[in-house]
Structures are given as structure tokens and as C-alpha cells.
C-alpha positions in Angstrom: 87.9 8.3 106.1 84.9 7.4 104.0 82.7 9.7 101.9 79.3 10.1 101.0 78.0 9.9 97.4 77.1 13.5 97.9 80.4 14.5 99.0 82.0 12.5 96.0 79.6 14.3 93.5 79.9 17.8 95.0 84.0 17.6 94.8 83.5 16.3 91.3 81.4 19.0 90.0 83.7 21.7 91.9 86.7 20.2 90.2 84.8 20.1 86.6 84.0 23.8 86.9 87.7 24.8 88.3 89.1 23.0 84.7 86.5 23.7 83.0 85.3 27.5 81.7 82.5 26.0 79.5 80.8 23.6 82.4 80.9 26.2 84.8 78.9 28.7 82.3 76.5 26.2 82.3 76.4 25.4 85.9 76.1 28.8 86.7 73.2 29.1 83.9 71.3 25.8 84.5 72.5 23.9 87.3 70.5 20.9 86.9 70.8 20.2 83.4 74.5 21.0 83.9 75.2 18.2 86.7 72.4 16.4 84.7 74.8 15.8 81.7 78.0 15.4 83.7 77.0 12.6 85.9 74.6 11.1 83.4 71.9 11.1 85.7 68.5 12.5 86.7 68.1 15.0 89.1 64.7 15.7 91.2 64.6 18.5 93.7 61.9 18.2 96.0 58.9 20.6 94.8 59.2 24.0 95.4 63.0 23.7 95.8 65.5 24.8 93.1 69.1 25.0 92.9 71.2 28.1 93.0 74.9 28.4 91.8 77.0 31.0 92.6 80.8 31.5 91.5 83.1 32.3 94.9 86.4 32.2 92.8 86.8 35.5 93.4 89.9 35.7 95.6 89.1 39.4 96.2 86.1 38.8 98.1 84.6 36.7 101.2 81.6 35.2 100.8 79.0 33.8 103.4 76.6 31.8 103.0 73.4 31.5 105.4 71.7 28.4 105.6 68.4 27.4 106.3 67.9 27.6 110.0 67.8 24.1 111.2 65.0 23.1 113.4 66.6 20.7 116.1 64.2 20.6 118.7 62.7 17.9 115.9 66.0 16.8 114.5 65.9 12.8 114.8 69.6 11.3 113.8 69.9 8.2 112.3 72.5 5.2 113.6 75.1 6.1 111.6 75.1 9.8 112.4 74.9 9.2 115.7 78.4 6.9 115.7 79.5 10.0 113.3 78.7 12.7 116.6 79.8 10.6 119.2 83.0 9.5 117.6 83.7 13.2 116.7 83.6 13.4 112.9 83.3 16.1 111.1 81.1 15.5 108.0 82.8 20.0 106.8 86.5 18.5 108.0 86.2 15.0 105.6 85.1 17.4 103.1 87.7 20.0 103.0 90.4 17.4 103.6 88.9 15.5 100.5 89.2 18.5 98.0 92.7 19.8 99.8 94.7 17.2 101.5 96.9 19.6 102.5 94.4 21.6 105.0 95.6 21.8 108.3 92.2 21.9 110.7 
């Protein structure tokens, strides 16, 4: 199973801010200059976008999160997401396999 660059960074910043208390803060505080500094790299949202942390580690509580609504009646996919759907991949089951080998799905 092969993973994205996006999926690689998004389990590394998760794992930073599980270890460590400091990051997080600053995740939570200023995302991109957070992610900025860890990866060493610059990041440039699309205008009028910005990005929005929010600590889930609360074991006490469920959290949902709602998406943008996506539009598919002018979704076009691309080669390799096509393979991806007809083979039957799951882009959220590589992921939580990736950050918990152990998940049974």
C-alpha cells in the first residue's frame, strides 16, 4: 500500500503533536507556521482559505466533522483515481491502517 505525500505529512504532524505538548500549542495557535517549521517548508493556502486545528484528544467526547459538500455532478477523476475506485481502495482505510496497523476495517 502506497501513500500520498499528504497522507505521510498529515500522520507526521498527528504523531508530533501526540509526543509533543509544545508543537501542538502551537499547532493549535498557528497552524501554518507550526507545520511551517516542522517540515521546513512553505505553505500556501489558496486565497481566502485558512487552516483550522482542533484538538479531538478528548476521549470523553465524539467529534464530527462536516465537510465541504462535494459537488460531483462536476467531479472529473484523474487516471490514477480512477484505478484507485475501480480497484476498491480506500484512500480513509490506507490512512487509518497507516497511523494504527492494528485497525481491523
Amino acid at each position: 500500500m502506497e501513500f500520498t505525500q499528504d497522507q505521510k505529512l498529515y500522520a507526521e504532524i498527528v504523531q508530533k503533536a501526540w509526543e509533543d505538548k509544545s508543537f501542538k500549542d502551537e499547532l493549535m495557535t498557528n497552524p501554518i507556521a507550526a507545520i511551517e517549521r516542522l517540515t521546513g517548508k512553505k505553505i500556501n493556502l489558496p486565497p481566502g482559505k485558512k487552516m483550522i486545528v482542533r484538538d479531538q484528544t478528548d476521549e470523553s467526547s465524539v467529534y464530527i466533522n462536516i465537510p465541504a459538500k462535494v459537488d460531483f455532478d462536476n467531479m472529473e477523476l484523474n487516471e490514477e483515481q480512477l484505478e484507485a475506485v475501480a480497484g476498491g481502495k480506500s484512500p480513509i482505510k490506507d490512512f487509518l491502517l497507516f497511523i494504527c496497523p492494528s485497525f481491523n476495517v
